[in-house]
C-alpha positions in Angstrom: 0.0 0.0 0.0 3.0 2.3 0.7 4.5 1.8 -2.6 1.7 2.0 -4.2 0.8 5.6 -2.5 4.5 6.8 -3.2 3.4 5.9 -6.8 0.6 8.1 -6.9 2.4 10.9 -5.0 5.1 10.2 -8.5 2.3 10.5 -10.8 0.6 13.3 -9.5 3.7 15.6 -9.3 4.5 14.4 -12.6 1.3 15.8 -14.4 2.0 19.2 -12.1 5.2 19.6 -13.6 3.4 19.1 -16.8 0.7 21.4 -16.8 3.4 24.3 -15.7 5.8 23.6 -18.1 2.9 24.1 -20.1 1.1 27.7 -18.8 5.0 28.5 -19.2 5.1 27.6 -22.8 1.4 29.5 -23.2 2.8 32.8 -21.5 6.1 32.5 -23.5 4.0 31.7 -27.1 2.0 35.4 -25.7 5.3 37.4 -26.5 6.3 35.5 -29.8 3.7 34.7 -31.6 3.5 36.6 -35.0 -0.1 37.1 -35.0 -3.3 37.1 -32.7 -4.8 34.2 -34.9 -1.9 32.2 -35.3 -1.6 32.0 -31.1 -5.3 31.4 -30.6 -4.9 28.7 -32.7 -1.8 26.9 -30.9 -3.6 27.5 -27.3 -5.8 26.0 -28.6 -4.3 22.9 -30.1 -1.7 23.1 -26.8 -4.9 23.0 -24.6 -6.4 20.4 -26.5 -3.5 17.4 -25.2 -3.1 18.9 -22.4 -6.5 18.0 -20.8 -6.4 14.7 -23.3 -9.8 15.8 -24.7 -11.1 15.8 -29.1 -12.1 19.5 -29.0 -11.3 22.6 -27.6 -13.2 26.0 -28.8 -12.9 29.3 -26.8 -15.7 31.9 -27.3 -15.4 36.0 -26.9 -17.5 38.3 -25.2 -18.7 41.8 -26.6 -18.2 44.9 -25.1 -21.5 44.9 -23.8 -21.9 42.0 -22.3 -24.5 40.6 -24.4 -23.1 37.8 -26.8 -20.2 35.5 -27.1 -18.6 35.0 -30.6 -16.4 31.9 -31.3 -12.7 33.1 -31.5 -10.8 29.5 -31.8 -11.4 25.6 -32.4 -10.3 22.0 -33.2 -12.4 19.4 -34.3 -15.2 22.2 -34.9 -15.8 23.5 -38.6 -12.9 26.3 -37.8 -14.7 28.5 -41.0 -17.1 29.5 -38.4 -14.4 31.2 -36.5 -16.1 35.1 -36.2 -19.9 33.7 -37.0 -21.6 31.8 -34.8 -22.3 33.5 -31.6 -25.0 32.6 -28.5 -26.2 35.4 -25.9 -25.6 35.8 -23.0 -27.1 32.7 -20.9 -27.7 30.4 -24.0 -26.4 27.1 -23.7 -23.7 25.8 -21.4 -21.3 28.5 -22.7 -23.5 31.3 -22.1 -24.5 30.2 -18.7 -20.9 29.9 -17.8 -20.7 33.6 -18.8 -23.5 34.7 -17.1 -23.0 32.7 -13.7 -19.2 33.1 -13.7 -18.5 29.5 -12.4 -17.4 26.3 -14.5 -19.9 24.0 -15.9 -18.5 19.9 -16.0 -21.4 18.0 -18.1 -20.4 13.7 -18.2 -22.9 13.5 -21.2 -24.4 16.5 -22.9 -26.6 15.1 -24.9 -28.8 13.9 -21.2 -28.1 17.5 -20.4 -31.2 20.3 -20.8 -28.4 23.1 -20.6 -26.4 21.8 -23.5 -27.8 24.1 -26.8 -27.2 22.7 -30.0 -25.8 24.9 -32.9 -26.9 23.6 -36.3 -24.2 23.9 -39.1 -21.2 23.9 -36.3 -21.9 21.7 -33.4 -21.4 17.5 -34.4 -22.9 14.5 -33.5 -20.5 11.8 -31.0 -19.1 14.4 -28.4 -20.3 13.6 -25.3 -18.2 14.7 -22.2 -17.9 19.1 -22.2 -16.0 21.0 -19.8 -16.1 24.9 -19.6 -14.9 27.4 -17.8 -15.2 31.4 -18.2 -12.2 33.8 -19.0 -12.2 36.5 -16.2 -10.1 39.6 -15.8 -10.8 42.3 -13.8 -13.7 41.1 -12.2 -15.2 40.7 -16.0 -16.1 38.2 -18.2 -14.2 38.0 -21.3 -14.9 35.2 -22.5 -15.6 31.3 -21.9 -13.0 28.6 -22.9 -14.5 24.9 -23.4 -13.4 21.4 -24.4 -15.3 18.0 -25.2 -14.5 14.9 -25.5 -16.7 11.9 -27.9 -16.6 9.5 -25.0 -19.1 10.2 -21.5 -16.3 11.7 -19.1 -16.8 12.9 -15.9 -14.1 16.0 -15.5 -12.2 15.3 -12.2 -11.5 18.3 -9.9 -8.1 19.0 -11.2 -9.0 18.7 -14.3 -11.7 22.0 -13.7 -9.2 23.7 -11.9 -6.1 23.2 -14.3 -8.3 24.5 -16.9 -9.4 27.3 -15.4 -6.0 28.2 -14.8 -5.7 28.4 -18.3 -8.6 30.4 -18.9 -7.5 33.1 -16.6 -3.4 33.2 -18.9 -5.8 33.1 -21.9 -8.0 36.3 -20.6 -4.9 37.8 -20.0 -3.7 37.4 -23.5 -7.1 38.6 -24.9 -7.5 41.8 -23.4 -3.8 42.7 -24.2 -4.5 41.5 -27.4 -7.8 44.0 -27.0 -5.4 46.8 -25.4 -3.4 46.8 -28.4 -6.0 46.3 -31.6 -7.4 49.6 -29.5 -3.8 51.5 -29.4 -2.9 50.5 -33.3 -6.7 51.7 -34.5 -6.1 54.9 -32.5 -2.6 55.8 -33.8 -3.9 54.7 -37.6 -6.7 57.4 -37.2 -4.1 59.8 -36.1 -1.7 59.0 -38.7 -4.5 60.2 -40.8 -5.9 63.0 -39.4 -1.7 63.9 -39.1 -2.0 63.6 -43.1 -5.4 65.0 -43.5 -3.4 68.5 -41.4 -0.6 68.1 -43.8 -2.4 68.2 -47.3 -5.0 70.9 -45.6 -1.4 73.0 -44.5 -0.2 72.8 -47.9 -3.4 73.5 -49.8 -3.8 76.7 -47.2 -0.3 77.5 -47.3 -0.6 78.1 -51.2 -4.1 79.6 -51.4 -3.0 82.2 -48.7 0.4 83.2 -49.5 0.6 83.7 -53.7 -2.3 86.1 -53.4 -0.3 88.2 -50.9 3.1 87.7 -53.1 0.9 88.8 -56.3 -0.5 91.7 -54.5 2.9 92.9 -53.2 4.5 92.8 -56.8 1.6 94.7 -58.2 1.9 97.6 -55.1 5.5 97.8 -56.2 5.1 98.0 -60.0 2.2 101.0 -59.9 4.7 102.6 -57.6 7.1 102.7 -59.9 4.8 103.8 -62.5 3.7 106.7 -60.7 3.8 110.1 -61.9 7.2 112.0 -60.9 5.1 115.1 -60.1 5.0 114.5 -56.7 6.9 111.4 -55.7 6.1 111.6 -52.1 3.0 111.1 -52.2 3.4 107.2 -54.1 5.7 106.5 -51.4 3.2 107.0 -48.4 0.6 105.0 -50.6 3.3 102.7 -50.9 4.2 102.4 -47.1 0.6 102.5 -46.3 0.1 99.4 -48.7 2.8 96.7 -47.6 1.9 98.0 -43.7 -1.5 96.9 -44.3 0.1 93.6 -46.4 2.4 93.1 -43.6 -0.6 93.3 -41.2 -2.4 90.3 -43.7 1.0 88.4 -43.2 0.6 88.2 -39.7 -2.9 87.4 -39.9 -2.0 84.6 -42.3 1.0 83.3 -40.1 -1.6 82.8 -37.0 -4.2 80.8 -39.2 -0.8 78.7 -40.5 0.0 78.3 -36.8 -3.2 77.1 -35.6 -3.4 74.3 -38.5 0.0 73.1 -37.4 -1.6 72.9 -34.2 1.0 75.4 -32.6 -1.7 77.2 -30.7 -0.8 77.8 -27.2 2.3 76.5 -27.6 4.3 79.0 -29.3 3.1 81.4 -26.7 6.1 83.3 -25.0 6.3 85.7 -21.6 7.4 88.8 -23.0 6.6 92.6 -21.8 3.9 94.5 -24.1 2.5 97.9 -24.9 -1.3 96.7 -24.6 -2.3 100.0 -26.6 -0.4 98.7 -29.1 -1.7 95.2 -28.8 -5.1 96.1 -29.1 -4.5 98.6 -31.8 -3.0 95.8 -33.7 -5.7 93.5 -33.0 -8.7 96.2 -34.1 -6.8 96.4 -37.5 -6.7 92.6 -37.6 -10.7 92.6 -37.5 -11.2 95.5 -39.4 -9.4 93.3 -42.5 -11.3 90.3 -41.5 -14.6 92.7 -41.0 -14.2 94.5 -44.1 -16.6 93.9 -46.7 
C-alpha cells in the first residue's frame, strides 16, 4: 500500500510539472507569436493534449456583455471562426458567462443546458468541460473542451483549466489593449496627413495672393507720376503696412493648423495699446466687406 501511495504521489507531481511547463510555454507563445490568430490557434491545439480531450473552442464576449462570438477551435468546422455567436445565458457557454462558475457536463446530450448549434456543433461528443475567461472582475470570454466519450471532469482537471482560462483572458484583453492602441494611432496618422495636405493646400491659397499683390503695389509705384513722388511713397508704405498686417494674420491661421496654438506662446513685456491697436486692425481686415 506504501509503494503504491508513493506511486501516486510520482504520478501526481509528474502531471503538475506538466501542466506548468505548459502555462510556461502558453505565456512564452503570448510574446512570440506573429499574430493574434496564429496563437489562438496553438492554445488551442496546446490545450487540447493537455486535458487529453477531441475539442477545444474558446468563445469571446462583446463589449456589452451581451453575446459570445467563437474566436478558436479544433475538431469544430474552424470556417465558423467570427460567425456563430450565442447570448448571454444560451447554452452551457452562455450560462458559464452569465453565472461566472465552470460547468463539468459527463454527457451533454442527457443535459437540458447543452444548446445545439446547427451547421457547427457534431454529432459523438459527449463529455464538455467549460470554464469562463475573467479579468478584472469581467467576463471576457468562456474557454470549453469535449470529448466523444461520456467523461466525468475530475477536480483538477476543472481547476487546471481554469487556470488556463484566466493566462488566456490575460492574453485577450492585451490583445484588445493593443488592436485599440494600433486603430487609434492609424486614425491619427490620418488626421496627421489630412493637417498636412490641408497646411499645404492653405499655405498656397494664402500666400501667392499676398506675393501677387505685393509685386503689383511695387510695380504701380514705380509707375507713378514723378510730379509729386512723395505722395506714391506714403501710398506705398501705407500698402505693404497693411500687407504686412495680412501676413501676420496669415502666419496665425498657418499656426493654428499646425496645431501650434498655445504652444508657441512666450512671456514677454507689451505695450497693450499697441496690442489692441494691432488687434482692431486685424478685424477690421477680416470685417471688411
Amino acid at each position: 500500500m506504501i509503494g503504491g501511495g508513493a506511486a501516486e504521489d510520482g504520478r501526481s507531481a509528474t502531471r503538475r510539472l506538466e501542466e506548468l511547463a505548459f502555462l510556461h510555454d502558453i505565456a512564452q507563445l503570448a510574446t512570440l507569436a506573429r499574430d493574434w490568430d496564429e496563437l489562438m490557434q496553438t492554445i488551442v491545439d496546446r490545450t487540447t493534449i493537455a486535458m487529453g480531450v477531441e475539442v477545444c473552442s474558446f468563445y469571446l464576449a462583446d463589449q456589452e456583455r451581451t453575446r459570445l462570438t467563437l474566436a478558436g477551435t479544433n475538431g469544430l468546422d474552424r470556417t465558423q471562426i467570427g460567425k456563430v455567436s450565442l447570448a448571454w445565458g444560451e447554452g452551457v457557454t452562455g450560462r458559464v458567462a452569465a453565472t461566472r462558475e465552470p460547468i463539468a457536463i459527463e454527457d451533454v446530450t442527457l443535459d437540458e443546458r447543452f444548446s445545439w448549434v446547427r451547421g457547427f456543433d457534431i454529432e459523438g461528443l459527449k463529455a464538455m468541460l467549460s470554464v469562463p475567461l475573467i479579468w478584472h472582475h469581467e467576463v471576457v470570454g468562456v474557454l470549453n473542451v469535449q470529448t466523444r466519450d461520456a467523461r466525468r471532469f475530475g477536480a483538477d482537471e476543472i481547476v487546471f483549466l481554469g487556470t488556463i482560462a484566466a493566462l488566456l483572458a490575460g492574453i485577450v484583453e492585451k490583445g484588445r489593449l493593443t488592436a485599440e492602441v494600433e486603430g487609434r494611432l492609424a486614425q491619427l496618422t490620418a488626421l496627421d496627413a489630412a493637417r498636412a495636405e490641408l497646411l499645404s493646400v492653405v499655405t498656397h491659397e494664402l500666400r501667392t495672393p499676398l506675393s501677387v499683390v505685393r509685386v503689383y503695389v511695387d510695380l504701380l509705384a514705380e509707375v507713378a507720376p514723378e510730379v509729386d513722388r512723395a505722395q506714391p511713397d506714403m501710398w506705398r508704405a501705407a500698402a505693404l503696412d497693411q500687407l504686412a498686417r495680412l501676413d501676420r494674420l496669415v502666419d496665425s491661421i498657418l499656426a493654428s493648423v499646425r496645431g501650434e496654438g498655445l504652444t508657441g506662446l512666450s512671456r514677454a513685456p507689451f505695450d497693450v495699446a499697441d496690442a489692441v491697436e494691432e488687434t482692431v486692425d486685424t478685424l477690421r481686415l477680416l470685417l471688411r466687406p
